[in-house]
C-alpha positions in Angstrom: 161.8 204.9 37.9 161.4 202.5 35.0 163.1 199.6 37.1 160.6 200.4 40.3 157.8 200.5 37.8 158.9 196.9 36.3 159.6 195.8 39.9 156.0 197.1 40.6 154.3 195.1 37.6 156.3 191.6 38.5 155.2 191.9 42.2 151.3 192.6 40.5 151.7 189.4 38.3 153.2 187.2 41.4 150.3 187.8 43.1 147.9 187.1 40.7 150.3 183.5 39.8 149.7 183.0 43.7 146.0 183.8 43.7 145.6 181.6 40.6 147.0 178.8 42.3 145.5 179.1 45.8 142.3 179.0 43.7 142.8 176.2 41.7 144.0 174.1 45.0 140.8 174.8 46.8 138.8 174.4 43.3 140.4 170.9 43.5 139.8 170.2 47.2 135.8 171.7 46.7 135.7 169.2 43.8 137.1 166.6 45.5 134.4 167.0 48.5 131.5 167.2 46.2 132.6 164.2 44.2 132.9 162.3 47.8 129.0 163.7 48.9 127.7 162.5 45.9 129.4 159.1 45.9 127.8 159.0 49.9 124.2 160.2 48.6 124.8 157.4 45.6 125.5 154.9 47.7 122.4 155.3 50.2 119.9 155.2 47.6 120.9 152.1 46.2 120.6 150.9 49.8 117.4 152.5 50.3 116.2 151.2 46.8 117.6 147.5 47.5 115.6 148.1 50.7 112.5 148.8 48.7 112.7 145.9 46.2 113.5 143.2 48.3 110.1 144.1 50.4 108.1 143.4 47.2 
């Protein structure tokens, strides 16, 4: 009873290791798009502002 109950709590923990880690994969991968949006929306307004000042 004691060794199901042990068996019971390690399969618990493993599967909140696994969730852990799925979550900090797709943490990384949300990060990683975000970081790539921005560096798109970055890069357009210094076109649209090198747009702007070159028409004064």
């Amino acid at each position: 009873m004691v060794a199901t109950q042990n068996f019971n709590n390690l399969r618990e923990e493993t599967k909140s290791i696994l969730m852990l880690s799925y979550l900090d994969d797709n943490t990384k991968y949300i990060t990683q798009k975000i970081e790539e949006e921005l560096g798109d929306i970055h890069k357009s307004l210094c076109e649209a502002k090198l747009l702007l000042t070159s028409d004064m």
